[in-house]
C-alpha positions as CSV (number, residue, x, y, z in Angstrom):
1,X,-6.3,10.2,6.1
2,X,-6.2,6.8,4.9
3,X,-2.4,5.3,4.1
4,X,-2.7,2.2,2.1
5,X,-0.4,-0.5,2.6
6,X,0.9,-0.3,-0.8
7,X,-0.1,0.5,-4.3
8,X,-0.8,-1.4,-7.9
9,X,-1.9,-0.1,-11.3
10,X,-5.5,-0.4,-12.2
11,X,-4.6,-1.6,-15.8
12,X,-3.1,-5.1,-14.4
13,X,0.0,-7.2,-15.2
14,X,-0.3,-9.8,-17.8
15,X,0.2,-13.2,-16.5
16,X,3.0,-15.0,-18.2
17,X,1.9,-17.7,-20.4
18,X,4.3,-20.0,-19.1
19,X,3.4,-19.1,-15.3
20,X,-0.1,-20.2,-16.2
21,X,-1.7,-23.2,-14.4
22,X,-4.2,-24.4,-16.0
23,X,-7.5,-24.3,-14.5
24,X,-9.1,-27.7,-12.8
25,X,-10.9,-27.5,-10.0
26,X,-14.3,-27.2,-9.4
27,X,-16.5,-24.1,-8.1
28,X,-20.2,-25.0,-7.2
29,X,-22.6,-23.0,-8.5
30,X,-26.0,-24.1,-7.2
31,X,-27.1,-24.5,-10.3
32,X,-28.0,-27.7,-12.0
33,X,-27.2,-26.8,-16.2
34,X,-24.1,-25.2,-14.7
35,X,-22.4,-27.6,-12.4
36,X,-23.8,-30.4,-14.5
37,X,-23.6,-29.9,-17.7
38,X,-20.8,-26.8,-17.9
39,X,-18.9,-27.0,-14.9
40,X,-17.4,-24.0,-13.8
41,X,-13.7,-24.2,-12.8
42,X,-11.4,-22.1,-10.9
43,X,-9.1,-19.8,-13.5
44,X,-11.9,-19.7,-15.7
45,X,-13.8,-17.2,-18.1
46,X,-17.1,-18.3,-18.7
47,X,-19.9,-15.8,-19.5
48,X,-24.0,-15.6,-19.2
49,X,-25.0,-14.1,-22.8
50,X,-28.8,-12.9,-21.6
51,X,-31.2,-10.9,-23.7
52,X,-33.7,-8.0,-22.2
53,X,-36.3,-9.1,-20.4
54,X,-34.9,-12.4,-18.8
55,X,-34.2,-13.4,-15.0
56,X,-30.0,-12.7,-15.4
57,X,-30.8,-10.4,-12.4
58,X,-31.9,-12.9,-10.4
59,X,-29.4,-15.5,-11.3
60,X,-27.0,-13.0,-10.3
61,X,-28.2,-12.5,-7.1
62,X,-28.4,-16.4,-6.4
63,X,-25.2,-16.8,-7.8
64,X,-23.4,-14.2,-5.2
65,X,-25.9,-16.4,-2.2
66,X,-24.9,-19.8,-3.9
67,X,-21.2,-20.1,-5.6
68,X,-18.8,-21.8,-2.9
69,X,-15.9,-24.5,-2.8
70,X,-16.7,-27.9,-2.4
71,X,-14.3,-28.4,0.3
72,X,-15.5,-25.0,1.9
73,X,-11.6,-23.3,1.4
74,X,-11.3,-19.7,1.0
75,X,-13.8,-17.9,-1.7
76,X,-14.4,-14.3,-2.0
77,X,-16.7,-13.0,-4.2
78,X,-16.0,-9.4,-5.8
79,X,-19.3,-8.0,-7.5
80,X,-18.9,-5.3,-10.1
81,X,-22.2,-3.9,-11.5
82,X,-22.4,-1.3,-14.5
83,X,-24.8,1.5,-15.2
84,X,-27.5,0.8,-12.8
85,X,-30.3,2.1,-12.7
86,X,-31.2,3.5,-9.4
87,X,-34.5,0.1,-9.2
88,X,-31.5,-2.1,-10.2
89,X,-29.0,-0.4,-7.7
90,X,-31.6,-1.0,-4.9
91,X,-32.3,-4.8,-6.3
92,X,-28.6,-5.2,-5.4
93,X,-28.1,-3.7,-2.8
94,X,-30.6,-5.8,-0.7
95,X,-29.1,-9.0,-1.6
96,X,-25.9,-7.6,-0.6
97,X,-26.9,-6.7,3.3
98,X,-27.8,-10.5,3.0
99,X,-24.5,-11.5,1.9
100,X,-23.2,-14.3,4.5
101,X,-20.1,-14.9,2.5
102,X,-17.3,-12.6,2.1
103,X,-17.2,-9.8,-0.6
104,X,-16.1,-7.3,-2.2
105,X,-18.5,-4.6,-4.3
106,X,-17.6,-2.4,-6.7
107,X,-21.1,0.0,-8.2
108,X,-21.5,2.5,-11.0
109,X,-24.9,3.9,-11.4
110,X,-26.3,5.0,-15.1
111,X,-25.9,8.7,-13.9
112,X,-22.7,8.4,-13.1
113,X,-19.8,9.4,-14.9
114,X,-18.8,7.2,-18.1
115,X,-15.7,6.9,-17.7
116,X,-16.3,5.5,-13.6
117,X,-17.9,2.5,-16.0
118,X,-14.6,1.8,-17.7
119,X,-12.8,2.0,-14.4
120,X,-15.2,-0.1,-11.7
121,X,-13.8,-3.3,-13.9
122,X,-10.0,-2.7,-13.4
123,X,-10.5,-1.8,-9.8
124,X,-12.4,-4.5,-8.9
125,X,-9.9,-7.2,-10.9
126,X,-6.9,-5.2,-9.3
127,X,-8.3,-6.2,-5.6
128,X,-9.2,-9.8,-7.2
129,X,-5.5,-10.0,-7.7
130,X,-4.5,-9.4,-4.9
131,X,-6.8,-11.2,-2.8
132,X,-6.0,-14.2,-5.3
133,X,-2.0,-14.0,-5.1
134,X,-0.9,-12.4,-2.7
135,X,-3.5,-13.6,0.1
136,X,-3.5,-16.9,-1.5
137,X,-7.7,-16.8,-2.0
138,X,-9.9,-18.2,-4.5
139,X,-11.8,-15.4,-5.8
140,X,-14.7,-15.4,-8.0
141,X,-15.5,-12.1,-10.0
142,X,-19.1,-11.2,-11.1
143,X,-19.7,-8.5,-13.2
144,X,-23.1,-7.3,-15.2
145,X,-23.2,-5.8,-17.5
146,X,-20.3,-6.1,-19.9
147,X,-22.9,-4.5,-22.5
148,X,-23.2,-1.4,-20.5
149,X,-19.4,-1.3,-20.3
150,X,-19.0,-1.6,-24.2
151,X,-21.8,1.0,-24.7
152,X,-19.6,3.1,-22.5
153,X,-16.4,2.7,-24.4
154,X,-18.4,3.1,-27.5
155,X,-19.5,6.5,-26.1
156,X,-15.6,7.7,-25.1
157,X,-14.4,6.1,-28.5
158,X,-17.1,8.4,-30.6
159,X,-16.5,11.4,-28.3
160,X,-12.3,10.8,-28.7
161,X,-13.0,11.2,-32.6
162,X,-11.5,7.6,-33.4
163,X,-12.6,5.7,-36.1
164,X,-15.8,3.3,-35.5
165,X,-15.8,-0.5,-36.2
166,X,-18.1,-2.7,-36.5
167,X,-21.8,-1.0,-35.1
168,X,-19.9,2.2,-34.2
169,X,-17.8,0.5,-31.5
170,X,-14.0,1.5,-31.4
171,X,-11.8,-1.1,-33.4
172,X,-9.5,-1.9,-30.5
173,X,-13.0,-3.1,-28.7
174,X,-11.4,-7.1,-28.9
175,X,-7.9,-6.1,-27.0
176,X,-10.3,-3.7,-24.5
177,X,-11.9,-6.4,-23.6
178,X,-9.1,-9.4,-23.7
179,X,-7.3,-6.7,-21.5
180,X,-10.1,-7.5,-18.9
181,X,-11.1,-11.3,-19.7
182,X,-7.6,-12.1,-19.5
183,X,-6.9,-11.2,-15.7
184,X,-8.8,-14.7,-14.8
185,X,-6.5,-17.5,-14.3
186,X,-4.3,-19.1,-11.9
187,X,-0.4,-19.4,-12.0
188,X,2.3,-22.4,-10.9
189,X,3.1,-22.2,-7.6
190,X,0.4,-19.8,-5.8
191,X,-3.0,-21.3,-4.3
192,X,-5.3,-18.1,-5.3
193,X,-7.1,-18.1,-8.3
194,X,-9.5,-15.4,-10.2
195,X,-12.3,-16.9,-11.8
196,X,-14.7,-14.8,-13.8
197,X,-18.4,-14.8,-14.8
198,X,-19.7,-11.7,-16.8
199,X,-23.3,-11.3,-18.1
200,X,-23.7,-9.9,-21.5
201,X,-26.9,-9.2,-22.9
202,X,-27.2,-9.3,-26.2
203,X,-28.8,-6.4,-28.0
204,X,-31.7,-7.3,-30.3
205,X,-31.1,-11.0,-29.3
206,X,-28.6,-11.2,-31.7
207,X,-25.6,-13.8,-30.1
208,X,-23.8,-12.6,-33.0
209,X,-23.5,-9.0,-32.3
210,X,-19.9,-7.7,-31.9
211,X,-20.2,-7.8,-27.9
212,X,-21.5,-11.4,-27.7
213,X,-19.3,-12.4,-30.5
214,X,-15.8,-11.0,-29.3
215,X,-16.4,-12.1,-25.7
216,X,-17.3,-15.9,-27.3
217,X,-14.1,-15.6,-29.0
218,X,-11.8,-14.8,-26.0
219,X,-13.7,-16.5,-23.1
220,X,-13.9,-20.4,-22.7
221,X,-17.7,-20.9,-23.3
222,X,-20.5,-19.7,-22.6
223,X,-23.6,-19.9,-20.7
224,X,-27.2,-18.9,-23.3
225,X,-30.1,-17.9,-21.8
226,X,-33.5,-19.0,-23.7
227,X,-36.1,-16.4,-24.1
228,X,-38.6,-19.7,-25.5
229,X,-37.6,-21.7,-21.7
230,X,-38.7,-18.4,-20.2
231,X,-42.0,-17.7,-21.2
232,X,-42.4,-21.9,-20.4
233,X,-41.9,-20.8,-16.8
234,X,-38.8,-22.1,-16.3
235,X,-35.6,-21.2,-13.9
236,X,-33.3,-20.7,-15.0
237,X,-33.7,-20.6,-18.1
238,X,-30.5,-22.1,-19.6
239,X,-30.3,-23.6,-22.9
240,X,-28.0,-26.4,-21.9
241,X,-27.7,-26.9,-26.1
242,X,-25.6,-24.2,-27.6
243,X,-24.3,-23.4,-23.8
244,X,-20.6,-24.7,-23.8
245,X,-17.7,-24.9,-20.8
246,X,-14.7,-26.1,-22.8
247,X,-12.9,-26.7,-19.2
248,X,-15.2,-29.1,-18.1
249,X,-13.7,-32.1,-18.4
250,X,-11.2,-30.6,-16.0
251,X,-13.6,-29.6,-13.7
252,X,-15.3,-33.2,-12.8
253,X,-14.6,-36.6,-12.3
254,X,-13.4,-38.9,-9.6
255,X,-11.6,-36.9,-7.4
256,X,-13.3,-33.3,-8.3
257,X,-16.8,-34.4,-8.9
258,X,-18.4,-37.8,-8.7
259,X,-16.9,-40.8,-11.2
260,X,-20.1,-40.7,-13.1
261,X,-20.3,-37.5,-14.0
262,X,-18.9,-37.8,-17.8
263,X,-20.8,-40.4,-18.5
264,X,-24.1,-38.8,-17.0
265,X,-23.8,-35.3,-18.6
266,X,-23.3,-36.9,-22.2
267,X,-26.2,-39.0,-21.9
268,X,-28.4,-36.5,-20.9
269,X,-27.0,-34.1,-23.6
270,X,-27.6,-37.1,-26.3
271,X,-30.9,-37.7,-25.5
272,X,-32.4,-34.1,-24.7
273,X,-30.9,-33.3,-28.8
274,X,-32.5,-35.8,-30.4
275,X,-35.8,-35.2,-28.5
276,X,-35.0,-31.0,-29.4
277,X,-34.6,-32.5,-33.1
278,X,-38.2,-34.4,-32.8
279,X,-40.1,-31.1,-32.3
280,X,-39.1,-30.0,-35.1
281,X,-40.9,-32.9,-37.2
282,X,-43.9,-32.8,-34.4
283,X,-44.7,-29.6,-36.0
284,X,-44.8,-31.2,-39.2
285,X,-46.3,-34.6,-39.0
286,X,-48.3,-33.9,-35.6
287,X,-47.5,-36.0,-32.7
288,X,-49.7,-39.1,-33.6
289,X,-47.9,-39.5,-36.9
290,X,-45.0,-40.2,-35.0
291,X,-42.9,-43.5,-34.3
292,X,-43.4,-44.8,-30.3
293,X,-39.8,-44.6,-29.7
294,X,-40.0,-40.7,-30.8
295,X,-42.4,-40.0,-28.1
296,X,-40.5,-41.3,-25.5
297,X,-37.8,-38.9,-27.1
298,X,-40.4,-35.8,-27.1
299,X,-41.3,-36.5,-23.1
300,X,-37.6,-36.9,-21.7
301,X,-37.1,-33.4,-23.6
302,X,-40.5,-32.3,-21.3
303,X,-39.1,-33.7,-18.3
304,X,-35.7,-33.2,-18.5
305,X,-36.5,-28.9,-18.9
306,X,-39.3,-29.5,-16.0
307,X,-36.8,-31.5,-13.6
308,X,-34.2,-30.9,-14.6
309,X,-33.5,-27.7,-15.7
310,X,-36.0,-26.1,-13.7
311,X,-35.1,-25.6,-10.1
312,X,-36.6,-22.6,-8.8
313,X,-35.1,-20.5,-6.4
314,X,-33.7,-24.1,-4.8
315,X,-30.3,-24.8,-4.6
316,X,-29.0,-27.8,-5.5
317,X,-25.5,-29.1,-4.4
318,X,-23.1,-31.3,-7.2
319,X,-24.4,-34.5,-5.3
320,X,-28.4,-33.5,-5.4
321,X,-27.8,-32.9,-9.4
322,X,-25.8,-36.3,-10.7
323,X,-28.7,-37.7,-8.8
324,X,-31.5,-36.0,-9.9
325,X,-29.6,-36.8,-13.7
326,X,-29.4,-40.4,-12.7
327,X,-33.1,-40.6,-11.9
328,X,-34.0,-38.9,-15.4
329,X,-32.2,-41.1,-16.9
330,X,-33.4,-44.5,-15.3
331,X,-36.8,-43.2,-15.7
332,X,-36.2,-43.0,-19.5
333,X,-34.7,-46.5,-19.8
334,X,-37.3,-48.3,-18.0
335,X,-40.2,-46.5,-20.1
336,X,-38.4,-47.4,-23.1
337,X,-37.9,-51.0,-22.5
């Protein structure tokens, strides 16, 4: 019989405001729109709103192969996947026998029990906890699908006979999930930190549905896949545009990142609007009625998604992206002149 060393509750302890260190370092993804353009930092919530039919599998798996320290300190990974099904549950579990790093899974199939989907989450934060302050670890948590979890509390609400919100999901659906979302951060005077990255997908495309829309509210960002990038053939297929990490700036710089960093990401987020903003008028005035200078606009927007945002199945470190944005950018300047 197995004894365990000692015993916490599932449902967490909140962190004290005060005791809250504020989250500034930087985690590398692998990912080029994400460590360039919204840097992920450690103590932060930053989730991957995805709709049906786009690659979120597949960034999740490169994401559990990819995500690491910069100075190569201590990073586990805890991976919590909701209602599988069994094609999905395989998918996974391959990349996990593959796993080099250290981790931690946590797995509730589709058939399983509905209230297993509300309780995979809290079990797998519990041991990010503890992993994070009281082994002193930097732990990043994973988890997909937060839709699948709030279709499940949905079902327990309706079943419970309480009254339905917004959709038919239970009204106390915000402080269900802020209950969860809130277990990331880091706190004075420990070295561990919990860092989380949920997938969402959005029913019906809709960014505005009640999942989507309460997760944007507590959460500091979020990361927008585009079903128009996709079918273009590129990976991933971020929309770096309404994609947002509001702890960037804490993230990158001189002694996180590189010194250029700032300067690089804004230039490249300048430029790839207005060119976004010129399609518009393409489709309108055809691109021959066009100004020169707008067409030099039109193909940084065609080569920043094709060099830029499109990577593949390569990894790029932090170094290998500022550059490949410098290049982009010196590209445009000298075709411009």
């Amino acid at each position: 019989m197995f004894i365990p060393e000692f015993r916490q509750p599932v449902i967490g302890s909140p962190i004290n405001p005060v005791a809250r260190a504020h989250p500034e370092e930087f985690i590398e993804t692998g990912f080029s729109t994400i460590d360039g353009l919204n840097t992920l930092v450690k103590g932060q919530k930053l989730p991957i709103f995805t709709c049906a039919g786009l690659p979120a599998r597949e960034m999740t798996e490169q994401l559990l192969h990819q995500a690491r320290l910069p100075d190569g300190g201590p990073f586990v990974l805890v991976f919590v996947a909701l209602g599988l099904t069994h094609f999905e549950y395989q998918f996974y579990r391959q990349t996990l026998e593959h796993m080099q790093s250290r981790f931690v899974a946590f797995v509730n199939l589709a058939d399983d029990p509905v209230v297993e989907r509300l309780l995979a989450p809290r079990l797998a934060l519990t041991v990010a906890e503890d992993l994070a302050f009281r082994q002193e670890m930097d732990v990043l948590v994973i988890i997909t699908d937060m839709t699948n979890y709030s279709d499940a509390l949905r079902e327990i609400s309706t079943a419970r006979e309480e009254l339905p919100g917004r959709r038919g999901y239970p009204g106390h659906m915000y402080s269900d999930l802020a209950s969860l979302y809130e277990r990331a951060g880091r706190i004075h005077g420990r070295k561990g930190s919990v860092t989380l990255l949920p997938t969402v997908t959005m029913p019906e495309d809709d960014i505005t549905h009640p999942i989507p829309d309460l997760t944007g509210y507590i959460t500091e960002g979020q990361l927008v896949l585009s079903r128009e990038l996709h079918q273009k053939g590129i990976y991933p297929p971020i929309d770096v545009l309404p994609s947002l990490s509001r702890l960037m700036q804490h993230g990158i710089g001189k002694e996180q990142t590189r010194s250029d960093h700032r300067d690089l990401s804004n230039q490249l987020y300048r430029t790839y609007a207005k060119g976004c903003d010129l399609r518009r008028l393409e489709a309108v005035v055809g691109r021959d009625g066009m100004l020169a200078e707008d067409r030099k606009l039109l193909d940084f927007a065609d080569r920043f998604e094709a060099g830029f945002v499109h990577q593949g199945s390569k990894r790029r470190s932090i170094v290998e992206t500022l550059d490949t944005a410098q290049d982009l950018l010196d590209d445009f300047r000298e075709v411009a002149r």
